[in-house]
C-alpha positions as CSV (number, residue, x, y, z in Angstrom):
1,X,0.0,0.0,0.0
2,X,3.0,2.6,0.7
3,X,4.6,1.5,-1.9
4,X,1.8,2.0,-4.5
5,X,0.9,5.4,-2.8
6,X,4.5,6.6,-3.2
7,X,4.5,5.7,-7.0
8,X,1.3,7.7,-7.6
9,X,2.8,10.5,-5.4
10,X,5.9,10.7,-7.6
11,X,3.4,10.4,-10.9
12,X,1.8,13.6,-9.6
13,X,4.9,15.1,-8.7
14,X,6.5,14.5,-12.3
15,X,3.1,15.9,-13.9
16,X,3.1,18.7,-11.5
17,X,7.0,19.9,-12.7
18,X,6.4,19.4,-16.7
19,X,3.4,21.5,-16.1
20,X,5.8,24.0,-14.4
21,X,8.1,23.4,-17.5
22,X,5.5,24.0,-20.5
23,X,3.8,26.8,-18.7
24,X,5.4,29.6,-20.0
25,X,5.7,28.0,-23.8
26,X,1.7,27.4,-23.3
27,X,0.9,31.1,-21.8
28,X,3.3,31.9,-25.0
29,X,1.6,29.8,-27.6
30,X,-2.0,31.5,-26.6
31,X,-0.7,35.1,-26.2
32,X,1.4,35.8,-29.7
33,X,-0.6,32.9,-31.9
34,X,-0.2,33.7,-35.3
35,X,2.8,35.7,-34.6
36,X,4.7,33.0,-33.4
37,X,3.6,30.4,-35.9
38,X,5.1,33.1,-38.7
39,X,8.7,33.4,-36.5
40,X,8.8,29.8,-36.4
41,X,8.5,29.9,-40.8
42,X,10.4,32.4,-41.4
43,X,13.1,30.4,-38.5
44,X,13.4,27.4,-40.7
45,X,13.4,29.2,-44.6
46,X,16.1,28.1,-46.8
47,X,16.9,29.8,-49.3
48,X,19.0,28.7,-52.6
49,X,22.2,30.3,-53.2
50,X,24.2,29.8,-56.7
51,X,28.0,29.7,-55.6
52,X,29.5,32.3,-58.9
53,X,32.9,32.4,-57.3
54,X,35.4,33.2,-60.2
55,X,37.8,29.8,-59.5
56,X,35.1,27.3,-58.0
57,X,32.8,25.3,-60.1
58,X,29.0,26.9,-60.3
59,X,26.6,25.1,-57.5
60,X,23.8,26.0,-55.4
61,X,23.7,25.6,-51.6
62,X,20.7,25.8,-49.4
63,X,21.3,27.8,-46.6
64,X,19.2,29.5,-43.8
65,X,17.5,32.6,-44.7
66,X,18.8,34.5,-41.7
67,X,22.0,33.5,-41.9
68,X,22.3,34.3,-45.8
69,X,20.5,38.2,-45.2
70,X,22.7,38.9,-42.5
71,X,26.1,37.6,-44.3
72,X,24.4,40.1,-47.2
73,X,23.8,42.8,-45.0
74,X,27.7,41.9,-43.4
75,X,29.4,41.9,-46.6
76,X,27.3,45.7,-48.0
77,X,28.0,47.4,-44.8
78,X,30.0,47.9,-41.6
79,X,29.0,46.8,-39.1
80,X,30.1,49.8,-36.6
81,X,27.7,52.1,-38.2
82,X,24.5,53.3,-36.8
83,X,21.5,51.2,-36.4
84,X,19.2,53.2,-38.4
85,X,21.5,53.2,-41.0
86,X,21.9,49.4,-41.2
87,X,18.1,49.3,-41.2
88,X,18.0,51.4,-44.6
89,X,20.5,49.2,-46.1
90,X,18.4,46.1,-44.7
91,X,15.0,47.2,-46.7
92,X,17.5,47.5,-50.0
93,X,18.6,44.4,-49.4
94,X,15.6,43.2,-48.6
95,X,14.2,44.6,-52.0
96,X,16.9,43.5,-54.3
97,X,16.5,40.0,-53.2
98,X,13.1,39.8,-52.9
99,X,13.1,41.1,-56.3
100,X,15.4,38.5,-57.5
101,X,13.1,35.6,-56.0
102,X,10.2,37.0,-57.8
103,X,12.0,37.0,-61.2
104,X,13.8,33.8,-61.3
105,X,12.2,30.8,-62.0
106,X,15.0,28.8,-60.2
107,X,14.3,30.5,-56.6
108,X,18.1,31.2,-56.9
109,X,20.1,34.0,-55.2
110,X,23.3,35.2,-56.9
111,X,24.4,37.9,-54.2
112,X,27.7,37.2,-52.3
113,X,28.0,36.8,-49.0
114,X,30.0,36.9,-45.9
115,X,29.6,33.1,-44.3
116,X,29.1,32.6,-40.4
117,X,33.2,31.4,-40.5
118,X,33.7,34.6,-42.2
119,X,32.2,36.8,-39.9
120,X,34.3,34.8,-37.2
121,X,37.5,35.4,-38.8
122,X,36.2,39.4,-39.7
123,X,34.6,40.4,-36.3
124,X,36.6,38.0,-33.6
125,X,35.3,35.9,-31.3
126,X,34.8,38.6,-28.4
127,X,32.9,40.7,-30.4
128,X,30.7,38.3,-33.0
129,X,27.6,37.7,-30.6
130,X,27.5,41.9,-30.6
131,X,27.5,42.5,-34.0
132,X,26.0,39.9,-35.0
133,X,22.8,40.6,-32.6
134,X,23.2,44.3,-33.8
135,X,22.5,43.0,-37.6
136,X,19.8,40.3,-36.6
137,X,18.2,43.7,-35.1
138,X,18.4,45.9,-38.1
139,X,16.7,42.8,-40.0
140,X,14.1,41.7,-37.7
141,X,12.8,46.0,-36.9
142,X,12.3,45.8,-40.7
143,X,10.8,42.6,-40.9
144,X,9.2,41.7,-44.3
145,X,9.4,46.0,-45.7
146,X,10.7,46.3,-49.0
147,X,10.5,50.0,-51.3
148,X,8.2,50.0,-54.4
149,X,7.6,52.8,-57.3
150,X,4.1,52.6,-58.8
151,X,3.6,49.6,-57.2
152,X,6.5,47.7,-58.4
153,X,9.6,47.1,-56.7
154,X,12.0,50.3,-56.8
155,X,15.4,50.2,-58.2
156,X,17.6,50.5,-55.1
157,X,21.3,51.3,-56.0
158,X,23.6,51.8,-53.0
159,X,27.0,52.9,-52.8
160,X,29.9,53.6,-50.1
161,X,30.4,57.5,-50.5
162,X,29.9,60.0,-53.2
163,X,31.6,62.7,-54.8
164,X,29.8,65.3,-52.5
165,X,26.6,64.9,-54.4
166,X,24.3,61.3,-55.4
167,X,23.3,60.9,-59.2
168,X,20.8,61.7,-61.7
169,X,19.6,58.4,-62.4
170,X,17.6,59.9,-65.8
171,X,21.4,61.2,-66.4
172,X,23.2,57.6,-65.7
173,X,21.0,54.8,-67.1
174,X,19.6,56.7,-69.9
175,X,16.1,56.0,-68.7
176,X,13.3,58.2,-66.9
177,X,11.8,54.9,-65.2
178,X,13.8,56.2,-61.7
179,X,12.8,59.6,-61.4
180,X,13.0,59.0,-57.8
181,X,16.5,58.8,-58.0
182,X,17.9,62.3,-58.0
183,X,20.9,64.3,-56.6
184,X,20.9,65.2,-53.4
185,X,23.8,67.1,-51.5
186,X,26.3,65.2,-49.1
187,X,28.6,67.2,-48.2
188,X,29.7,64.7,-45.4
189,X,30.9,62.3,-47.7
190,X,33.7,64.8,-48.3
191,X,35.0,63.4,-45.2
192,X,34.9,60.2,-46.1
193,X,37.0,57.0,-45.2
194,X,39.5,56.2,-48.3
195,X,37.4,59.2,-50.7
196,X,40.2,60.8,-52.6
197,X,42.3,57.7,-54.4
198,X,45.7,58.6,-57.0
199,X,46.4,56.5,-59.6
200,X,48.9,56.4,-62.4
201,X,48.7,54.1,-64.9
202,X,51.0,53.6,-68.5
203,X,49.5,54.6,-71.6
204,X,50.0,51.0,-72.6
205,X,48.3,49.7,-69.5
206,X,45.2,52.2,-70.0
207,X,44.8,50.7,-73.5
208,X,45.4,47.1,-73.0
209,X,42.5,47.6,-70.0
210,X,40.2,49.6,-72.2
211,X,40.8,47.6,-75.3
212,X,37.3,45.5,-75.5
213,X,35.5,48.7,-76.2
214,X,37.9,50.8,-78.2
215,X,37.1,51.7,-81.7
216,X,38.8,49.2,-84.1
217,X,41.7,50.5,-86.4
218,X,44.0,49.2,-88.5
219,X,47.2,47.3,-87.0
220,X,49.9,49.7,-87.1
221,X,47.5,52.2,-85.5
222,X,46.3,49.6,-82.8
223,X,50.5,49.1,-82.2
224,X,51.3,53.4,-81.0
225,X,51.4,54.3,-78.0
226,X,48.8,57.0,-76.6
227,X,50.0,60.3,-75.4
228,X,48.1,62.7,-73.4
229,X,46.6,64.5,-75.9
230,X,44.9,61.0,-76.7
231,X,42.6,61.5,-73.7
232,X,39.9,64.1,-73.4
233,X,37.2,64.6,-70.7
234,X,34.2,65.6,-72.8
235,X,31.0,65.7,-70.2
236,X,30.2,65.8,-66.6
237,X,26.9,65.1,-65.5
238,X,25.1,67.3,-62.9
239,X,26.6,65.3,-59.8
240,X,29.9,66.4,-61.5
241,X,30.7,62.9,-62.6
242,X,32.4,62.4,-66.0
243,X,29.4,61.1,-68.4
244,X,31.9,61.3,-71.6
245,X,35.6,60.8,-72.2
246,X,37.6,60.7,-75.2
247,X,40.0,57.4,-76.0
248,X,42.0,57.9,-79.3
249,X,38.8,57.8,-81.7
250,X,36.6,56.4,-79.2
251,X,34.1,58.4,-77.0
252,X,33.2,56.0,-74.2
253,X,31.4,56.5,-70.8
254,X,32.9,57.3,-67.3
255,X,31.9,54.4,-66.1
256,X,33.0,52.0,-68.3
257,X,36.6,53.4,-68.1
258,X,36.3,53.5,-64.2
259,X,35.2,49.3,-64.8
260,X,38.3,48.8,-66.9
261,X,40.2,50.1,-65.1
262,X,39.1,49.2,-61.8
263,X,38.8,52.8,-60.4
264,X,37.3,53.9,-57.1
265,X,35.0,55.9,-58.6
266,X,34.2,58.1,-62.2
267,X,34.5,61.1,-60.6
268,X,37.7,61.7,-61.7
269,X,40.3,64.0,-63.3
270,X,43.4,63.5,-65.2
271,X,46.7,65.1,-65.2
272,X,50.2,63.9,-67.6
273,X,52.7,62.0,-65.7
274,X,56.2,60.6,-66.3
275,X,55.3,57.7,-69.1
276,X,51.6,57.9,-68.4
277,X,48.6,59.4,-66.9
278,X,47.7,60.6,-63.2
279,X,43.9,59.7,-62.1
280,X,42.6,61.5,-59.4
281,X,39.0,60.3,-57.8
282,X,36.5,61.2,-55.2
283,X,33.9,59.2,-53.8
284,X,33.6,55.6,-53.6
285,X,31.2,53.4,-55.8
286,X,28.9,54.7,-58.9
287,X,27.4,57.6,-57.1
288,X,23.9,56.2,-57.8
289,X,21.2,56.0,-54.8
290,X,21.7,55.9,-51.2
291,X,25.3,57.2,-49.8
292,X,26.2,55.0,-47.3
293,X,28.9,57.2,-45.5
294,X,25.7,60.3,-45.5
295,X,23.2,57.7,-44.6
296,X,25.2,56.8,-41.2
297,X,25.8,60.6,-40.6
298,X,21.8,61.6,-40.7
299,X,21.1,58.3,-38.2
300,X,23.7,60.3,-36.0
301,X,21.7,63.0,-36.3
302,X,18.3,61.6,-35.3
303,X,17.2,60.7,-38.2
304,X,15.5,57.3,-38.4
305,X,15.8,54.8,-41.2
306,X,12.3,55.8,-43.3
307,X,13.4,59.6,-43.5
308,X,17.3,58.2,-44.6
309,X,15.4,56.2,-47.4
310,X,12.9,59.1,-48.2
311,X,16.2,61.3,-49.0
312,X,17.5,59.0,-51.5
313,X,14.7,57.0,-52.9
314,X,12.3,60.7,-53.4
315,X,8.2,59.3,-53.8
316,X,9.2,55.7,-52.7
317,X,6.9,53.9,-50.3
318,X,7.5,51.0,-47.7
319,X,5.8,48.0,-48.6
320,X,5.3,44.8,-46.3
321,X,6.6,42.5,-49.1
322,X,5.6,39.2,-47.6
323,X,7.2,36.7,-45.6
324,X,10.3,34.8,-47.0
325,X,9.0,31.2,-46.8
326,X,6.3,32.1,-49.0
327,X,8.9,33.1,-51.9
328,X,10.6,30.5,-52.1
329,X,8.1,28.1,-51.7
């Protein structure tokens, strides 16, 4: 009899603690319902990544959602910079790849990205749970917002500082589908980490680099070597970027000798050198859409990640774009 009584006892007893256990799970479950049903799906999306690393053979990995945004995120901006700036990055992010997943038929993603061992290697281990916590933040407070134009997604360019002003894109691409991006002033950028870079380059160099979109002439011609006087700087555009430049016969774009050459930026000048030409830029990146270095300036100055968005994306609206596990379903 005491020994049957003390089985029961302990029967109660273990019910009585896994109650104690699930409570809070249960009080949980009822409280956030549909809310925590969606942060369990979005938890366990995978997404497929194609691996277009120049010396590896092409693949596609699956790989958590999270952990693929945030290596994104990582990899576009640094992770020292203000919160409400990593948010606006996050939404154009967000956008692009959302964008991306819409359009492909394969569900792939083609973005690089900075892997959980890289940010291990590029943060430290004293510091990753911080930053990486500071990321997951900037992701999840802008859960599911993308930008659209007329109900489409917008085009959302980003680059790491400009020359002291952002880009006409009507001016750039030749197209008035972005009239929402337009120059605006950022004088802050002026400032900028690595924004004035020197090079100088041979003439031989310059025309080996540029030499899939030169004019074609004859072979002797093709064989001289250009001089200064080869080299003219025809057009700026409004941002004070050089929209037309002068190679020999050929009149090619500033950014497609900035590509060629692999400059900082096409907001440049040139000056003769000993055996060749001295490059001088400002700004880092195209010059197109949101300024990082300016974005991270207005969050220090109170300015939340909407109106950083607002100033380079004019007549843009946030959209919730939908949860991730029902794009790549």
């Amino acid at each position: 009899m005491g020994q049957r009584y003390m089985k029961q006892k302990f029967k109660v007893g273990c019910s009585f603690l896994i109650i104690l256990i699930l409570l809070p799970y249960v009080v949980t479950v009822f409280v956030n319902g549909g809310d925590m049903k969606a942060a369990e799906k979005e938890g366990s999306a995978y997404v497929q990544v194609k691996n277009t690393a120049q010396d590896s053979k092409e693949e596609v990995i699956k790989i958590p959602w999270t952990e693929y945004f945030i290596g994104v995120l990582a990899k576009e901006m640094p992770e020292t910079y203000e919160e409400e700036a990593l948010k606006a990055q996050a939404v154009l992010i967000r956008t692009h790849l959302y964008q991306m997943l819409d359009d492909d038929k394969e569900k792939a993603l083609k973005d690089s990205y900075l892997s959980t061992k890289d940010l291990e290697k590029k943060w430290g281990a004293k510091k990753y749970d911080t930053y990486y916590a500071k990321l997951k933040k900037a992701m999840d407070e802008t859960s599911n917002q993308v930008l659209y134009y007329n109900d489409t997604y917008a085009f959302v360019p980003f680059h790491q500082s400009s020359n002291g002003k952002t880009r006409n894109g009507q001016e750039v691409l030749g197209s008035p589908d972005y009239p929402y991006l337009v120059v605006r002033e950022c004088p802050e950028d002026k400032k900028a980490k690595d924004e004035m870079h020197v090079y100088n380059l041979e003439y031989k160099e310059i025309q080996t680099k540029c030499q899939p979109f030169l004019v074609a002439v004859d072979k002797e011609s093709a064989e001289k070597t250009y001089h200064f006087s080869d080299f003219e700087i025809q057009e700026y555009d409004s941002a004070g970027y050089v929209s037309k430049l002068r190679i020999g016969d050929t009149v090619c774009s500033g950014e497609q000798f900035r590509e060629a050459l692999s400059l900082s930026s096409s907001s440049f000048t040139l000056q003769e050198a000993d055996g060749g030409i001295r490059i001088t830029t400002v700004g880092t990146g195209h010059g197109l859409g949101m300024s990082q270095w300016t974005a991270n300036d207005m969050a220090k100055n109170g300015k939340n990640y909407e109106e950083i968005l607002q100033n380079f994306f004019e007549d843009t609206k946030l959209t919730d774009g939908g949860e991730i596990f029902a794009k790549v379903e």
